[in-house]
N, C-alpha and C positions, 0 to 999 in steps of 0.2 A: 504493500500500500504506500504510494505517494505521500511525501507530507503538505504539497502543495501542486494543484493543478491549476492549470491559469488558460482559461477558454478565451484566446483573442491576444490576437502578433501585434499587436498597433503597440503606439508608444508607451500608455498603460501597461499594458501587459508584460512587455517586455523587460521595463522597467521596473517591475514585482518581481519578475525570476531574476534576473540578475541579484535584485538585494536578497528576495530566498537563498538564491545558490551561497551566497558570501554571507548570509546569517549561515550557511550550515546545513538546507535543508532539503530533501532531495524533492525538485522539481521539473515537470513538464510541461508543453507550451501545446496545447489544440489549436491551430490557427488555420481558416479555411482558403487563406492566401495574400497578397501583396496587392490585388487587384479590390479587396473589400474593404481595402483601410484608407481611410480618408485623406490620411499625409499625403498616401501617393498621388491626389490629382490636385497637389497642389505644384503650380508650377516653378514658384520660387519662395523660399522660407526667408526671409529676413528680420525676423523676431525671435529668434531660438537663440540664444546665451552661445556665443563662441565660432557661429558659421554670419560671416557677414554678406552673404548669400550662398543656397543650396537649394536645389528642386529637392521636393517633396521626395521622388524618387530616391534619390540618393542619400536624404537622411535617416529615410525609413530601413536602408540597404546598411551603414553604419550602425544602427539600431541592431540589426538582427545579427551583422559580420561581431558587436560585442558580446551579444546573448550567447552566441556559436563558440565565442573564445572562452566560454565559461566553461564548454562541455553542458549545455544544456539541449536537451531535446527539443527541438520544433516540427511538430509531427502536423502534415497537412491534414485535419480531417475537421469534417463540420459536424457540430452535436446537436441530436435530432431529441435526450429528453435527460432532465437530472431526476437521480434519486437519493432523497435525504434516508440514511442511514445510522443504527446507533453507533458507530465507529468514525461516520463522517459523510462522504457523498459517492454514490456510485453515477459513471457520467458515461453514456452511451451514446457511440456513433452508429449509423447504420450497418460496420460491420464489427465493430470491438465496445470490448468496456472496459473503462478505467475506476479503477477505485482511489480514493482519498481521503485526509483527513482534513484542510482546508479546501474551499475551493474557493477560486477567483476569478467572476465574469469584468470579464474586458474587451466584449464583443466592439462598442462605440456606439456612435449614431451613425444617422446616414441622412443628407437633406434629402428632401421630398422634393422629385424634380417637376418641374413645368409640364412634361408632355407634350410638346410641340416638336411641327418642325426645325431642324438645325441645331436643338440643344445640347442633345450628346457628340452630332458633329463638331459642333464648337466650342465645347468642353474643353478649357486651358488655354482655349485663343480667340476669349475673351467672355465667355461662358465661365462666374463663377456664383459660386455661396458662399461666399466670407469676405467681408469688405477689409474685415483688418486684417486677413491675409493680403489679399492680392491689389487691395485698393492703391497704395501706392505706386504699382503701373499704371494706373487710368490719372497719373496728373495732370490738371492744365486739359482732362480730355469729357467727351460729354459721354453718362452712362444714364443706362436706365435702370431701376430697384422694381421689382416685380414682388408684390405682397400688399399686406394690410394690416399683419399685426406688429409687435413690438420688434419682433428683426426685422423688418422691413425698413420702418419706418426710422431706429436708430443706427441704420448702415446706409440709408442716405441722407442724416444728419451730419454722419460721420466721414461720408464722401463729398458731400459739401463743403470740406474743409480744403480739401485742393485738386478738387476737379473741378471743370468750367460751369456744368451743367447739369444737373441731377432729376430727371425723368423719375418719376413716385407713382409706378401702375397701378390698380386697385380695379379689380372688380363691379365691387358695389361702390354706393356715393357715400360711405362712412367706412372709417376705419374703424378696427377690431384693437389696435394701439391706446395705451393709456394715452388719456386727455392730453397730459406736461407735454406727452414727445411728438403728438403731433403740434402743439401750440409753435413747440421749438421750431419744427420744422417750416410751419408756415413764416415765421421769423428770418429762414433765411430768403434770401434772395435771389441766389440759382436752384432752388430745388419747386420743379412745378409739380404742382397735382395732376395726374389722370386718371379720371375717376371713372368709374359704369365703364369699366376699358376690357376686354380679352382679347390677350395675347395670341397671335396667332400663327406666328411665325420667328423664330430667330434670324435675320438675314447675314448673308457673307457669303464668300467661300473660303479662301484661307482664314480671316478673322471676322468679327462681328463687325458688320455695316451696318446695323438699325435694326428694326421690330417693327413687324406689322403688327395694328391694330385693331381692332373694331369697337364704335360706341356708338351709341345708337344704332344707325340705317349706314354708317359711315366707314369704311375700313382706309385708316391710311399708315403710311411710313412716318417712323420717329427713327430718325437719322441717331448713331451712338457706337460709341468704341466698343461698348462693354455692357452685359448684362449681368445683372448680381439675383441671382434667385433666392427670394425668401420667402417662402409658403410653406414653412412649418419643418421641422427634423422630424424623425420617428428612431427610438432606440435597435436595436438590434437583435431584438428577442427572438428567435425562434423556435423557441421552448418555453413551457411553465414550469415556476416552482410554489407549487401551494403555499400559502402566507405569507409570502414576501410583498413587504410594505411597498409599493409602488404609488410616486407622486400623480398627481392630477394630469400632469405631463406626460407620464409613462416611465418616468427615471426612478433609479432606484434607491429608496431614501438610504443614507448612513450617517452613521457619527463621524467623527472625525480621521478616525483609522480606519475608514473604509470598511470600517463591517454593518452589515443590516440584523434587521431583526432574528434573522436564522442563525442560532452559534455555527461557528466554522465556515458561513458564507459570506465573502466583501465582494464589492462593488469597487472597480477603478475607473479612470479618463472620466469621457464622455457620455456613458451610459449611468452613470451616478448622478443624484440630482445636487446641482452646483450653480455658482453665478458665471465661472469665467469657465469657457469651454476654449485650451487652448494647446497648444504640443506642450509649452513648457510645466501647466498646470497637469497635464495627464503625466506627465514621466514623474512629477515631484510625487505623485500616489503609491508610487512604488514603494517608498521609502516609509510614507504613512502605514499601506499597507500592511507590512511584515513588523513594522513597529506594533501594529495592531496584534499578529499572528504569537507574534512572543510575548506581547501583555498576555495570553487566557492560560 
């Protein structure tokens, strides 16, 4: 029996076995690949402590080349159901099962995409969801924020700070956004509203040229560097575990050392419920983590 299994390769996760393996304790890594972790589409990190720029690719690649220098197992498989046990957790893939005495979900989130034409084609050339990621390359350029509620509305307050022009899509004629952030927003002065709007289109071929539109009877072009999609995350569940506290949001409540309501099960990154959803905040979980695992 494992003393710790850690469902999920992202930067949480990774950063829990590392500090498992050097508290001492013997750990595995389930991870269903480099292609489900959100680092990887990011095109350039330049908020991470020590890389004054690095694609997403290549940090997630240093991530896993240290996990590996540990001698730790990063075993491709995707987990289909847990079972809480009195020894600890048995965790089944559709063709093995592991048993343990911790376990530790670090599956992440995943934004909830647009669905339209040209999004996934334009994914990282100029197609994004995270404005403090990538916003910095749209400076001085016009983008358009596609949502309604509270990430929408405060990542093009936040892109308003040095981009030209800031396009605010919305659906309906009221936003779902706390009152303050839209008041802010209406305050600046390059950020327009679009309201009663559906997207219909991302345009370009190599990068983002604009977004087609439709409001009322009307469908037209809204010329733009960059689109930032923000219509909600969803965590990365795909499995249940009876009685685990989960927020209003879908995240998984903890204390402080990343454990939830089930003894022997934490929560790290992004699928934990928190205020700052960010690389350097998910790797610091690592540390909280196993600090948790040797406080029981």
């Amino acid at each position: 029996m494992l003393d710790v299994l850690i469902i999920g390769g992202g930067p949480a996760g990774l950063s829990s076995a590392v500090y498992a393996k050097r508290a001492g304790l013997s750990v595995t890594v389930l991870d269903k690949g480099a292609s489900e972790c959100q680092i990887t589409k990011a095109t350039e990190v330049e908020n991470y402590l020590g890389f004054k720029s690095i694609s997403g690719i290549d940090l997630h690649a240093q991530f896993v080349e240290h996990a590996k220098s540990q001698e730790i197992p990063i075993i491709k498989k995707s987990v289909v159901s847990v079972e809480k046990t009195e020894e600890g957790f048995k965790v089944f893939t559709k063709k093995d099962e592991f048993e343990c005495k911790h376990l530790i979900l670090a599956m992440g989130r995943s934004h909830k995409h647009l669905g339209v034409e040209g999004e996934d084609r334009l994914a990282g050339a100029g197609v994004s969801y995270c404005a403090t990621c990538d916003g910095f390359f749209f400076r001085s350029k016009m983008v358009s924020v596609i949502g309604g509620g509270d990430s929408a509305v405060s990542q093009a307050i936040y892109l308003s700070a040095f981009c030209e022009k800031v396009y605010l899509i919305h659906r309906r004629d009221e936003f779902r956004a706390a009152n303050y952030l839209v008041e802010r927003a209406r305050e600046k002065n390059n950020i327009e509203f679009v309201l009663n709007a559906t997207v219909n289109e991302i345009l370009g071929d190599n990068c983002v040229a604009g977004v087609s539109i439709t409001q009322g009877e009307e469908t037209r072009t809204i010329a733009c560097d960059g689109v930032f999609g923000a219509v909600g995350e969803k965590p990365n569940m795909s499995f249940v575990i009876d009685g685990l506290n989960i927020s209003p949001q879908g995240q998984i409540i903890t204390d402080k050392y990343c454990r939830t309501n089930i003894n022997g099960l934490y929560a790290v990154g992004d699928i934990r419920d928190r205020d700052v959803y960010q690389i350097i905040t998910a790797v610091a979980d690592g540390a909280l983590v196993v600090e948790g695992i040797l406080k029981e």
